[in-house]
Structure formats: structure tokens, C-alpha cells
N, C-alpha and C positions, 0 to 999 in steps of 0.2 A: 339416730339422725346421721345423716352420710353427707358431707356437703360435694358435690361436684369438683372433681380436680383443678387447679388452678395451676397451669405450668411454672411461676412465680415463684411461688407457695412452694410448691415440690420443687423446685430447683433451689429453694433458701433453705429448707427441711433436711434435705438430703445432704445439707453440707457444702456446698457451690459455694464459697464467698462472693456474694454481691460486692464486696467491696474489704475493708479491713475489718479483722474483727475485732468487736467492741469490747467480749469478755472471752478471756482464754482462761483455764482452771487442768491445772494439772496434778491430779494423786491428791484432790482435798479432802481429808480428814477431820475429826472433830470429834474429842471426847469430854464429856463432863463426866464427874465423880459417877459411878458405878452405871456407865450409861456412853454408848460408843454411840454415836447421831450419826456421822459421815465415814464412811471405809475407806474411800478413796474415788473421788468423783471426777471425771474428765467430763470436759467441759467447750465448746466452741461456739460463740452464737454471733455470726456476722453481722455489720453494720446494716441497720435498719429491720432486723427480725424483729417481729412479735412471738416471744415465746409463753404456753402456759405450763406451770410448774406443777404437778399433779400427785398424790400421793396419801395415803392414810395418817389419821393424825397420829404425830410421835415419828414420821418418816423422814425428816428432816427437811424440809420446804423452808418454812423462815430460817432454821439455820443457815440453812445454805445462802442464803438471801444475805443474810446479817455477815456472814461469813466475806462476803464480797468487797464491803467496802470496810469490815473491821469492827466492824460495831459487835460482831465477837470473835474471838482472836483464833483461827486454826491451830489446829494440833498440829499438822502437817500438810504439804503441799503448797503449792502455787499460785497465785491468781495473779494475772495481768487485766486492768481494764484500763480502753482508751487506747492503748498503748506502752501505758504508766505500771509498773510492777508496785502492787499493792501489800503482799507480802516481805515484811523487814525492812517496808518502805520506814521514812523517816519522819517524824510528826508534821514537816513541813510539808513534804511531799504526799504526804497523806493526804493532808486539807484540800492541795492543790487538786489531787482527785476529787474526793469527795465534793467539792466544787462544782461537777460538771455530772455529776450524778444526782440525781433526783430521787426522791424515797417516798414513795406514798404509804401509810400504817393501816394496820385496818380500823383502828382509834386513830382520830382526825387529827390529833394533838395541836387543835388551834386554843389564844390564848383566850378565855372566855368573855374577859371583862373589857379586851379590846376590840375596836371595829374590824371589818372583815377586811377591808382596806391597808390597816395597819396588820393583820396577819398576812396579808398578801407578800407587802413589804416585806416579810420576815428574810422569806427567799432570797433579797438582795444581799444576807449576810455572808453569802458562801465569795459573794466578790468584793464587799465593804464592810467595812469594821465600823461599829459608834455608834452613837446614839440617834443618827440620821437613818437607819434604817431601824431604830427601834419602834417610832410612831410615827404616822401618816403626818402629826404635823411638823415635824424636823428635817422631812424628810426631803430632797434634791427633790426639783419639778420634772426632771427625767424621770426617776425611778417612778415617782409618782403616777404617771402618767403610764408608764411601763405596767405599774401593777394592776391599774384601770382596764389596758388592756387585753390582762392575763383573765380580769374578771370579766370580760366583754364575750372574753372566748370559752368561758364555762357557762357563760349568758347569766352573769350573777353581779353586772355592772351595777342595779338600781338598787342593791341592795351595803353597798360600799361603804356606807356609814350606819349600817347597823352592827349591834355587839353580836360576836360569835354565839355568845350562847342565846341567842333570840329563834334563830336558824333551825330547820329541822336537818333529819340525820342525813338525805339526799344533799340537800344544800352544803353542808358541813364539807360533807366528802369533796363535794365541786372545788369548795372555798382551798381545800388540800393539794385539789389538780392544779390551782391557779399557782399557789404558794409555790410550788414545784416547778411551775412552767416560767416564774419567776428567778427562777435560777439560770434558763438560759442552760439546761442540760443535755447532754449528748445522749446518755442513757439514761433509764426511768428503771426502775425497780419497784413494785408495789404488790405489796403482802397483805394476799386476802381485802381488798381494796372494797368490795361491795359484802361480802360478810355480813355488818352489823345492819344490811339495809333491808328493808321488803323488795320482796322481787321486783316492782315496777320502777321505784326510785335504782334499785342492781341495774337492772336494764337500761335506764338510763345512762347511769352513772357510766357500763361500762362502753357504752354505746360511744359517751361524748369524748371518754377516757382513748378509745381505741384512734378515733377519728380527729383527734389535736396531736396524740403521737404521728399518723400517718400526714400531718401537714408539717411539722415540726423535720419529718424527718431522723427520728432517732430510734435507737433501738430501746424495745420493751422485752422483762422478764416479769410476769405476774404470776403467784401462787392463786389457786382457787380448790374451792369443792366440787364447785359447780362444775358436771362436766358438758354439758351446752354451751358454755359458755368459754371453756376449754377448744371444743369445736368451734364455735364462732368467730370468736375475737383473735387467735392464733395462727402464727403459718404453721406452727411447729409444737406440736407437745410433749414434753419431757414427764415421766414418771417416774418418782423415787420408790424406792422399795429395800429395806433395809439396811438402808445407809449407802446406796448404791442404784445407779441409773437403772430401772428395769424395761423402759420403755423410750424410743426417739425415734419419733416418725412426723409427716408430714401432716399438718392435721386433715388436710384435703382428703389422705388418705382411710381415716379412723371412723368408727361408729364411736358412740357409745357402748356401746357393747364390750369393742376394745378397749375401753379406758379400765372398764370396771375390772377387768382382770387385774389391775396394778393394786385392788385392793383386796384382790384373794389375799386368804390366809396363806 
């Protein structure tokens, strides 16, 4: 599958900053006990890219990912997002990032026995502390109303009082996109996000996923298997290959065919 050039697309791809960039990475590394994941990864992805992350399992994709906002700690190197220096940042100034970044899992991580409404809410933690964002009913009539919203725009408003584990796995993911979009993020990060789903409820998911980033306005980094969907949903795909970028091109530009090379032997 070849998608037609899009001058945009290749002008974001090839490196142009549209505007500032959102995640800078210089000479990132990362080793666990008998096992080197990242060699030294450089890294640039301008405000408002859609990037997909690509690579064999064990190639460091969620690393890399987890690596960005700290949620596992570099061996070595650099990241800047926002603008904010993330590395040997300071636990305040951590947060303050982490804030305005969004993390979608590919486990939903909502709470089961609470409504979907009160996981909505959850989101509102990265900017309010307390027990008002811990359940729908404590919660401020803004946020409230905010998080009604977030579910309006995954189209999962009718189901706002029911308990997360009622939901099937489509649903779930959405109830993830909303909680996220609850935050009021600049950038979106989401690791292997359709994964646990059937292809139709994926296709959805990543259909509604691609199309509230592009209203929102923010930049997207997604890991995937799928490489259709790498093509589809991406200006830009990035391949890992042994702890080190092996591929960065326009997606406009790529088949399939091209991607599968990043998982030669």
C-alpha cells in the first residue's frame, strides 16, 4: 500500500519544523541488566507531527516511549519535551511535564469498579490534587462537565455512568482516549494503543484516536505492529533496529514493503 504524496506530510517527515518541536532526544541510551535496548537515539519531532514508531519486538519502541517522560530512567542522553528538559529534571518540574503529556497503554489501565465518568475525571489529576477529582461525585461542575465532554468526543457520552468493567475492549480504549484528552495535553504518546483489540474495533479506535489529535492540535508519537496503519495514520515513520533509528521517512513516501525491511534479520 503506497499512499499518494501529501506536500504537508513530506514537508513534516523530512524535518521542516512546522513550528517548535515538541520532543528533542539527543544520544538516548538505555540498558537494563545484561541487555543494551537503546544505543544512542537522536530524535526531533515538530509540533503537530503524527509519528508511528515501528520495529521488532525487543527493538525498544515502549522503551523509548517510557524513556520520554521518565517512567524509565535513561542510561544516558537527553530529552527535551515542550520545551522543558526532562532529563535531571527535578520531581517538581517533572510533574509539571508530565502534565501536559498524555499516555495512552495498550492495557486501558481504567479503575474497574468506578464509573467511566469518574475515570474520565482521573485526567484532571495532572492539574488538581484531592479527592475532587477522585470521583464524579466530589468532583467541581467544570471538570465535570469537561470530562462529559472528553466523552462526547470518543462518542461514549451515553455510557458515563456505567462501571468500567461493564465496557467491552473497543469501548475501554475510547474511555483511555477521553481520560487523556482530559488532561488538556500538548503531546499524546500511546504504546501499541489498539494491540489488544479486533481489527474493526483497531480501526476504529485508531481512526477516532488520529482525528481528536488532528482537532486538538497536538503532536502524536504511537508505537504499532501494524504496518497499514503505520502508513495510514502517520506523516512520518520511524523504525528501530537494534537500539538505533534504522528507518525515517515520510510515510507518504513508504509501502509496505519498505517497512518490512526494519524487521529483517
Amino acid at each position: 500500500m503506497t499512499r499518494n504524496p501529501d506536500p504537508a506530510a513530506t514537508r513534516l517527515a523530512a524535518g521542516t519544523p512546522a513550528g517548535p518541536a515538541d520532543i528533542e532526544v539527543r544520544g538516548l541510551a538505555k540498558a537494563f541488566p545484561g541487555s543494551q535496548v537503546l544505543r544512542g537515539v537522536d530524535l526531533t519531532v515538530p509540533r503537530g507531527q503524527a509519528v508511528a514508531l515501528i520495529g521488532a519486538n525487543g527493538a525498544g519502541k515502549s522503551t523509548l516511549l517510557r524513556c520520554l517522560i521518565r517512567l524509565v530512567e535513561p542510561s544516558a542522553g537527553s530529552v527535551r519535551l515542550l520545551g522543558g528538559e526532562v532529563t535531571g529534571a527535578s520531581p517538581k518540574a517533572l510533574r509539571s511535564i508530565r502534565a501536559r503529556v498524555g499516555f495512552v497503554f495498550q492495557r486501558h489501565n481504567l479503575v474497574p469498579r468506578h464509573s467511566v465518568l469518574t475515570n474520565v475525571l482521573h485526567g484532571a489529576q495532572a492539574r488538581h490534587a484531592g479527592p475532587r477529582v477522585w470521583l464524579q461525585m466530589l468532583a467541581r461542575d467544570g471538570d465535570r462537565l469537561e470530562a462529559l465532554r472528553c466523552l462526547e468526543m470518543v462518542g461514549l457520552a451515553h455510557v458515563a455512568e456505567r462501571r468500567a468493567d461493564q465496557l467491552s475492549g473497543g469501548q475501554s480504549q475510547r474511555v483511555a482516549i477521553a481520560r487523556a484528552l482530559m488532561q488538556r495535553p500538548r503531546l499524546m504518546l500511546a504504546d501499541e494503543p489498539v494491540a489488544s483489540l479486533d481489527p474493526a474495533a483497531g480501526e476504529e479506535v485508531m481512526d477516532l484516536f488520529v482525528r481528536l489529535i488532528r482537532i486538538e492540535g497536538v503532536s502524536l508519537v504511537f508505537t504499532c505492529h501494524c504496518l497499514e496503519h503505520a502508513l495510514r495514520y502517520a506523516d512520518r515513520v520511524i523504525g528501530l533496529k537494534g537500539g538505533l533509528i534504522g528507518l525515517d521517512a515520510p510515510a507518504a513516501s513508504l509501502s509496505e514493503r519498505d517497512l518490512r525491511g526494519i524487521y529483517a534479520a
